[in-house]
N, C-alpha and C positions, 0 to 999 in steps of 0.2 A: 757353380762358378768354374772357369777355364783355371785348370791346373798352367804350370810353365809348359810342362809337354803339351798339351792341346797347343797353348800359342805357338810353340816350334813347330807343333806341325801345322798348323795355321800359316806361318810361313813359309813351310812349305821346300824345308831343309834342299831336297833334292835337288830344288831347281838353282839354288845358288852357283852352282859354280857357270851357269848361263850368264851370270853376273861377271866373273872375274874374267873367265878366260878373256873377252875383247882386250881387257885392257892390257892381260899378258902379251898378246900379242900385237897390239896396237903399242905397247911400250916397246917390247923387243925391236918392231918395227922404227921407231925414234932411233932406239940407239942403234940400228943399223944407219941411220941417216946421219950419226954422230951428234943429237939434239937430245939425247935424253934426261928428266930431271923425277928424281924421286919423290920430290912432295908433288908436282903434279900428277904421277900417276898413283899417288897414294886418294889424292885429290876424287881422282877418274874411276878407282876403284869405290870409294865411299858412298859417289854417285851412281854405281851402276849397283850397289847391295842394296840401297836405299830405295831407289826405284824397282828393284825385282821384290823385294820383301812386301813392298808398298803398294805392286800389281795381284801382286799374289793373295792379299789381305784384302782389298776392292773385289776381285774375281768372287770370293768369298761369300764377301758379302752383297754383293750382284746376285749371286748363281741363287745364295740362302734366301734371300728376299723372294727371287723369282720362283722357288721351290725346285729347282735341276738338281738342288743337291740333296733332296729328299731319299732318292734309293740309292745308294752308293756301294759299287764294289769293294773301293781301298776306306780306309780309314775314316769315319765322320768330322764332317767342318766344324768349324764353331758357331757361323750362323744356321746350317743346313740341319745339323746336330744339335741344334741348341744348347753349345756348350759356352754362348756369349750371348748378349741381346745385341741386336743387328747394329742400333745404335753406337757400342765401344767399337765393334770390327771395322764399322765406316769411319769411327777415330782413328783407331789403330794405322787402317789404310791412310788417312788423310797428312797423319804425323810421318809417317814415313815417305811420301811422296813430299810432302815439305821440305822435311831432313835430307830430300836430295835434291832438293831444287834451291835451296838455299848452299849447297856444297857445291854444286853446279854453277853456280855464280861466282862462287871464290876462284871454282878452277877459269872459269872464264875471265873473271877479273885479274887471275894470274898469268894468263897469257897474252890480256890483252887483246883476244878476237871477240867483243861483243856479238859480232853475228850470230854466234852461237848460240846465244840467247834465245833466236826465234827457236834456232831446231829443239832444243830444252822444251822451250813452253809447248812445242810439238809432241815431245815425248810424255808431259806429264796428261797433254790432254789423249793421248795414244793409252795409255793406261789403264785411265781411268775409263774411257769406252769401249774398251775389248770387249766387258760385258756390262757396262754401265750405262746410263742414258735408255733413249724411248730405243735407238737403235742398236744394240752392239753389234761390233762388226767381229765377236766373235761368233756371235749367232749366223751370221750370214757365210761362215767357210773363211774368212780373209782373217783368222788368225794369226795363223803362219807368215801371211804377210808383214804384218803388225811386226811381230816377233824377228824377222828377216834385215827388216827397217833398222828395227829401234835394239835390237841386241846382239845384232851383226854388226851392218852397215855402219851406223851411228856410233856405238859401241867404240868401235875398236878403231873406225877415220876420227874420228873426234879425241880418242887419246894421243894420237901420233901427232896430230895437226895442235894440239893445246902444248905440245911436246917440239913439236922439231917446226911447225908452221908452214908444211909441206907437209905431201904424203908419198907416197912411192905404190909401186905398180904392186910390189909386192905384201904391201898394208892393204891393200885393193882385194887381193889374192884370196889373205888371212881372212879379211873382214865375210867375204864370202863364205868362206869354210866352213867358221867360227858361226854364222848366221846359219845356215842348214843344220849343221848339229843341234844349236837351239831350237830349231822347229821339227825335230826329230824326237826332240823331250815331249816338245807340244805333243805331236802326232801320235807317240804312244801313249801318252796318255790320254786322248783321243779314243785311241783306240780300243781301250779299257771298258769305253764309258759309251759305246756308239749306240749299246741296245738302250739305255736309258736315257740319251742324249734326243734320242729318234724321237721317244715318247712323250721328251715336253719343248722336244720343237728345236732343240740347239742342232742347228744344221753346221755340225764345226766338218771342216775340209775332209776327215776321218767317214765322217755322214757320207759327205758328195763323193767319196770316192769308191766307199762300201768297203771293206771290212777288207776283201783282196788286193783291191789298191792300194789304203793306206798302208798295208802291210809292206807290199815295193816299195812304195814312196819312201817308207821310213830307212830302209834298206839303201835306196839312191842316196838320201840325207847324209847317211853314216860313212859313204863310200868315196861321196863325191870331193869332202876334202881331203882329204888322202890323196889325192888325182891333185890336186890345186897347191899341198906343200910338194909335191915331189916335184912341180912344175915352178914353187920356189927356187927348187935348185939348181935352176939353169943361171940364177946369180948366187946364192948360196949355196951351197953343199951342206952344209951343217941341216938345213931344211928338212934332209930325208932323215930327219931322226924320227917324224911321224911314220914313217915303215914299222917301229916298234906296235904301235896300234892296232896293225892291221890283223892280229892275233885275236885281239879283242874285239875288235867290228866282227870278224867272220862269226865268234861266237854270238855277238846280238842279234848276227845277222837269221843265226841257224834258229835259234828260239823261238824269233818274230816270225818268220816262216814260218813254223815247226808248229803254229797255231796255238802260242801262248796265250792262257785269258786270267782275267781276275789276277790274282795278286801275284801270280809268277810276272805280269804284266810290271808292277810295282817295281820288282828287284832289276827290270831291263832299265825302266824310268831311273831310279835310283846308278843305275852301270853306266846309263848314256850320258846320266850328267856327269860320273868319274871320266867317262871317254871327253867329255867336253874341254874337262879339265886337264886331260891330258894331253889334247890335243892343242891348248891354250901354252902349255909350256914348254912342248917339246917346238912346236911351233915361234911362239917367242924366243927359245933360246937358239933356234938355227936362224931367226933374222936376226938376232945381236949377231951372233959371232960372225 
């Protein structure tokens, strides 16, 4: 039977702050616009834990069913490791894609933009077939994309917009930033997994690119917003408080070069998502002020 720890790591801790940061800065964003309100972005935050816990437990139990998570460098799943029967994990995932689509409705009924609704029921079905269903399109290389969409893009335009009902160039900006460093989590972990992803056929973008590409890639991912708040600052100033990062990117940067494998690969997964995080706040608080 799954201990607590197995389901935390079932959840998949690391990738959380993939979660918060859009809405950091998709809030910050608001109240630069002078529209910000705390229970909605308490709202926006609930939605986006909900939904990352909720992919993360699906993936799980996709990968465990299909057998991808049979040889594993980092830590064993719960369905792959047999530390659940597939059946609770695809509860587990089911209840928390719920609990955010049912939260996703409040914040949408709080603001009044039904529209939103279709992009939601996009997301939940984005989720569930990253690696779900006869096709997942995470098996096909368009992870990243996925991830780009729905935890960038979406993310962090949908907090401002359920918030000020407008967005700004500079929520545009964020959104992008915040979206690359998400698929920078993806990508190394990716990368991790490329020689045993190869051999039961998960062709994730990490695959398509080979092992020296994804390695740039992940390196542009981590760079590029940095490039994107400093160019916030041509209306904020406060913006370039992401310069503080760039300390910490050069060191992910060396690592991932530097031909890290196996579980040193883990504590970058684990750093990129503090980078995430930090770039969610230092970012959100040069668009408020």
């Amino acid at each position: 039977m799954a201990t607590l720890t197995d389901w935390l790591e079932g959840a998949r801790v690391r990738t959380l702050p993939a979660a918060i940061s859009p809405v950091l800065i998709g809030t910050g964003a608001a109240v630069g616009l002078g529209q910000a309100s705390v229970g909605r972005a308490l709202l926006a935050a609930g939605v986006a834990l909900a939904l990352q816990i909720g992919v993360n437990f699906a993936n799980d139990y996709s990968d465990g069913i299909r057998g991808t998570d049979d040889v594993r460098t980092g830590p064993p799943r719960l369905t792959g490791g047999g530390k659940a029967t597939p059946a609770t994990v695809k509860r587990a995932a089911l209840v928390s894609l719920g609990v955010g689509g049912l939260l996703g409705v409040g914040l949408v009924a709080a603001s009044g933009s039904w529209w939103l609704l279709a992009a939601g029921a996009a997301a939940l079905l984005a989720a569930w077939g990253y690696t779900g269903g006869k096709h997942p399109y995470g098996y096909m290389g368009l992870g990243e994309v996925g991830v780009f969409v729905f935890f960038g893009l979406m993310a962090t335009l949908a907090t401002t917009w359920t918030q000020a009902l407008e967005v700004s160039w500079m929520a545009w900006a964020g959104a992008v930033g915040v979206g690359l460093i998400a698929c920078a989590l993806l990508m190394v972990n990716n990368i991790r997994d490329i020689p045993t992803d190869s051999r039961v056929g998960k062709t994730t973008m990490a695959v398509r690119l080979g092992e020296r590409g994804a390695r740039w890639t992940y390196v542009a991912m981590i760079w590029l917003p940095v490039v994107l708040g400093v160019a916030c600052a041509l209306q904020s100033p406060w913006a370039l408080l992401v310069l503080v990062l760039v300390p910490w990117a050069v060191r992910l940067s060396r690592i991932v070069l530097g031909g890290a494998v196996g579980r040193d690969l883990i504590v970058v997964l684990r750093d990129t998502g503090l980078l995430e995080l930090g770039y969610g706040l230092l970012l959100g608080v040069g668009l408020a002020l």
